[in-house]
N, C-alpha and C positions, 0 to 999 in steps of 0.2 A: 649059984653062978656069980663069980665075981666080976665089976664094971672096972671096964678101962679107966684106967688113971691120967688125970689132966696134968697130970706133975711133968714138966718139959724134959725131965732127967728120964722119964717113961714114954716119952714119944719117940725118939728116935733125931736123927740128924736132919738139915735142911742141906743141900749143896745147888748155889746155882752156879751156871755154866757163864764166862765170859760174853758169849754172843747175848745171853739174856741180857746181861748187864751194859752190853755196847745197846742194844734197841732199847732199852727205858731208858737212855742217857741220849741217845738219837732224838724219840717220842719229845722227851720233855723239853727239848731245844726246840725241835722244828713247830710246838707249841705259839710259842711267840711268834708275833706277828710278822717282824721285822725280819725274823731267820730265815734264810734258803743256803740250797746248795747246790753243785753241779749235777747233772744228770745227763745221761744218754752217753753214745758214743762209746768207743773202743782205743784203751788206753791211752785215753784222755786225746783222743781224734774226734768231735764232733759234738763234745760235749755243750750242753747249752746251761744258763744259770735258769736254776727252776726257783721259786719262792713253795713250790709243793714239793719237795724232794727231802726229805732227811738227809739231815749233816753226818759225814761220816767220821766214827769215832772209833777211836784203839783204847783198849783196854787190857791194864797188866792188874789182875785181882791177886791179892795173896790172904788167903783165911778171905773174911770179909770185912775188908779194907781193899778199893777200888781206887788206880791212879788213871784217870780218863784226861782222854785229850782229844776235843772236839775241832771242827775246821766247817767252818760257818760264811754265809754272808749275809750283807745286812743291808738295809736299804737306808738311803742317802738322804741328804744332811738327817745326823739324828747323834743323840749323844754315846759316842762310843762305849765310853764305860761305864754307863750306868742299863744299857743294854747287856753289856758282857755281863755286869753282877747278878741278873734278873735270868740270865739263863744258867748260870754257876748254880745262885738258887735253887732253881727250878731241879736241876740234875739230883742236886745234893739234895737235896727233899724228897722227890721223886724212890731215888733208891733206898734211901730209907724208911720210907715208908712202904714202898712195893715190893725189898727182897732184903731186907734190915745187913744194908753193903749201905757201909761209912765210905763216901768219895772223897779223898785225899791226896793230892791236891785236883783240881779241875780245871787244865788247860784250858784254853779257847782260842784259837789263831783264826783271824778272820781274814780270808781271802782276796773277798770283791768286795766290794760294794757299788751298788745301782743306784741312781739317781727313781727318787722317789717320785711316782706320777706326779707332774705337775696340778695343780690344782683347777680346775675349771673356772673361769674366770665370768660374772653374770656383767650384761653393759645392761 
């Protein structure tokens, strides 16, 4: 009896589906702490800003090379761009190590931003 062959040219193809690639590109944004997004409500009537909600992202894959564009908010005063870079990251790592999709380029348009609980103050 002959054993299957580990040689990748004997396995067969991989194909993942866009919506896979939109949720581990969602997952790994709403990760971070600082990330929320809208939720609720009926085209865009009622909507509330959630800090548990995944950010909603569009995704145009061609082979696997992924162009994502994320829509995020962030919580106030805090440094915008070095938050934006830490969630680019996270995407871009994310996909390639979870469905081997190179994310090229990785929008991020951020929305709102909410003022961050104030701090409790001790007398």
């Amino acid at each position: 009896m002959e054993r299957e062959s580990n040689d990748p040219a004997h396995r067969g193809s991989l194909s993942v589906n866009e919506r896979v690639v939109e949720r581990i590109a969602a997952k790994s944004a709403a990760r971070h702490p600082q990330v929320g997004a809208r939720s609720g409500g009926v085209l865009g009537i009622g909507e509330t800003n959630d800090f548990g909600a995944l950010p909603p992202v569009n995704v145009s894959l061609a082979g696997n090379v992924a162009s994502i564009s994320l829509k995020v908010a962030l919580r106030f005063p805090t440094d915008l761009r070095a938050i934006t870079a830490q969630i680019r990251e996270a995407v871009v790592t994310d996909l390639r190590t979870l469905a081997d999709i190179t994310a090229a380029p990785v929008d991020i348009e951020v929305q709102w931003l909410e003022n961050a609980p104030a701090a409790r103050r001790i007398l």
